[in-house]
C-alpha positions in Angstrom: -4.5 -32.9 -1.6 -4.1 -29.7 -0.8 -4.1 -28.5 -4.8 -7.5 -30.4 -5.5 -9.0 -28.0 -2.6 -7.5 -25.3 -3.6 -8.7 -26.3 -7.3 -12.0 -26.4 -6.1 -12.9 -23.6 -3.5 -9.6 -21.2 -5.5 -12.5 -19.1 -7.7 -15.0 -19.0 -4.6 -11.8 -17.8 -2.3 -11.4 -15.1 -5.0 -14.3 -13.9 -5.2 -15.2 -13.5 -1.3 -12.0 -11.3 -1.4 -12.8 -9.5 -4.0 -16.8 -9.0 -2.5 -14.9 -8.3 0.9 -12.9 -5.4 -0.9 -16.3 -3.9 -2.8 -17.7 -4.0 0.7 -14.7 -1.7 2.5 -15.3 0.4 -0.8 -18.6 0.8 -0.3 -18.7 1.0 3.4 -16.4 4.3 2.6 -18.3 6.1 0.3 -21.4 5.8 2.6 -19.0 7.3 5.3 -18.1 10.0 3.7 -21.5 11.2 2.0 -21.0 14.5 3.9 -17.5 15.4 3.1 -17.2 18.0 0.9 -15.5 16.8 -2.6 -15.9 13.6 -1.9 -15.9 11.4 -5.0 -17.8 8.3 -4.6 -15.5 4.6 -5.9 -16.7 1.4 -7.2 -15.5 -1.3 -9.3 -16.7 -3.6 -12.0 -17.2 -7.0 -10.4 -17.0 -9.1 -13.6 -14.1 -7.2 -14.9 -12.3 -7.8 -11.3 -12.9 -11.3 -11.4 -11.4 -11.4 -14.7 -8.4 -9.7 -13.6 -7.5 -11.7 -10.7 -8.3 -15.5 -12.2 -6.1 -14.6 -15.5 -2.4 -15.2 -15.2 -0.1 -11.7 -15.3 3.4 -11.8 -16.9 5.3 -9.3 -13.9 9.1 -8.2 -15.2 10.6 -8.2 -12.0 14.4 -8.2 -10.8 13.6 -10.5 -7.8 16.4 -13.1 -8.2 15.4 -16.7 -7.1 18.5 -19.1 -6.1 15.9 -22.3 -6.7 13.2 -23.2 -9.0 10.9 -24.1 -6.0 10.6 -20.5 -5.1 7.6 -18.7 -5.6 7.7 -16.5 -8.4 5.4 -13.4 -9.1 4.4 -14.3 -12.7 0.9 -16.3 -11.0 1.0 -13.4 -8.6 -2.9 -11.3 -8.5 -3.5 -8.9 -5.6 -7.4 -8.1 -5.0 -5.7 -5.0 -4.5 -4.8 -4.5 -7.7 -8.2 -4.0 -8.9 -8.9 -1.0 -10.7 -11.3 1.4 -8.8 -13.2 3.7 -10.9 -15.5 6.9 -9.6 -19.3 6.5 -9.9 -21.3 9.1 -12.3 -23.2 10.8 -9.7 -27.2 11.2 -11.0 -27.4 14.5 -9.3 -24.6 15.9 -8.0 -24.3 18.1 -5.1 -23.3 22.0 -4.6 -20.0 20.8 -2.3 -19.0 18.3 -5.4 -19.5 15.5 -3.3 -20.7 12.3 -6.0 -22.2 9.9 -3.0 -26.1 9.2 -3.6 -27.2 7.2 -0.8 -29.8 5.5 -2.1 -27.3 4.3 -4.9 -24.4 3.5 -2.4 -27.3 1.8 -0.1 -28.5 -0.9 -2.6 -25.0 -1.5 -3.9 -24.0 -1.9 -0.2 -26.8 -4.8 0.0 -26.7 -6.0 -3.3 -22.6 -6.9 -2.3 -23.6 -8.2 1.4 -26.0 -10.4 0.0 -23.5 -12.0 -2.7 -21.3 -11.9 -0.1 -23.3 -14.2 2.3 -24.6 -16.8 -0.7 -20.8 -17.3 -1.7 -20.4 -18.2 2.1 -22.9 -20.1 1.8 -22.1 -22.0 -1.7 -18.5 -22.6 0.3 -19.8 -24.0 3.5 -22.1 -26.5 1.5 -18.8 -27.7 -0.3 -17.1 -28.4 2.9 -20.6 -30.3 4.2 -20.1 -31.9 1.1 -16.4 -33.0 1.5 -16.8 -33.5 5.3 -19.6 -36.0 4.2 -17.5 -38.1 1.2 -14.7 -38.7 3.8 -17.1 -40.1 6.5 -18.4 -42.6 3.9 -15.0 -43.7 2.8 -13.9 -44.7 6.5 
């Protein structure tokens, strides 16, 4: 049972994580538009999503004494994403790369993909919550 939910909400889990990591991401550049050098990170959604659905071969000397253990060749961190610094359109005498306006609408942009994938998820569980009333 607990593998068909996981089949079914698994990419939606994902990609809260990985919307909840762009947010942190985001949230810190706007943070630090002031500081001097600053150099403003993002990452490529799509390419992110990629990385943490496909399966990763990890050589690893973690020994296992049962084949029941978890291994780390399924393993895919949202941390491992790869961040990548954002071109600034203008940048600044103090090097800082942060353009609010950019770092602004990203910031939304994420929130609000953020809340409809909340959304999509909590109308799957209406929907599940509903199909077991009607079988009982």
């Amino acid at each position: 049972m607990i593998n068909k939910l996981d089949n079914l909400l698994g990419f939606n889990q994902k990609a809260l994580g990985l919307r909840a990591a762009r947010q942190e991401l985001l949230s810190g550049n706007i943070a630090n538009a002031d500081t001097p050098s600053f150099k403003a990170k993002d990452f490529d959604f799509s390419k992110a999503m990629q990385n943490v659905q496909s399966p990763r071969q990890v050589q690893s000397a973690l020994a296992t004494t049962s084949s029941r253990h978890i291994g780390l060749s399924d393993f895919r961190s949202i941390t491992s994403v790869p961040e990548q610094y954002r071109v600034p359109q203008q940048p600044s005498i103090d090097g800082n790369t942060v353009d609010m306006d950019t770092e602004r609408m990203q910031f939304m942009d994420n929130a609000i993909r953020y809340d409809a994938g909340l959304t999509f998820i909590s109308g799957q569980f209406r929907t599940l919550l509903s199909a077991i009333r009607e079988g009982n």
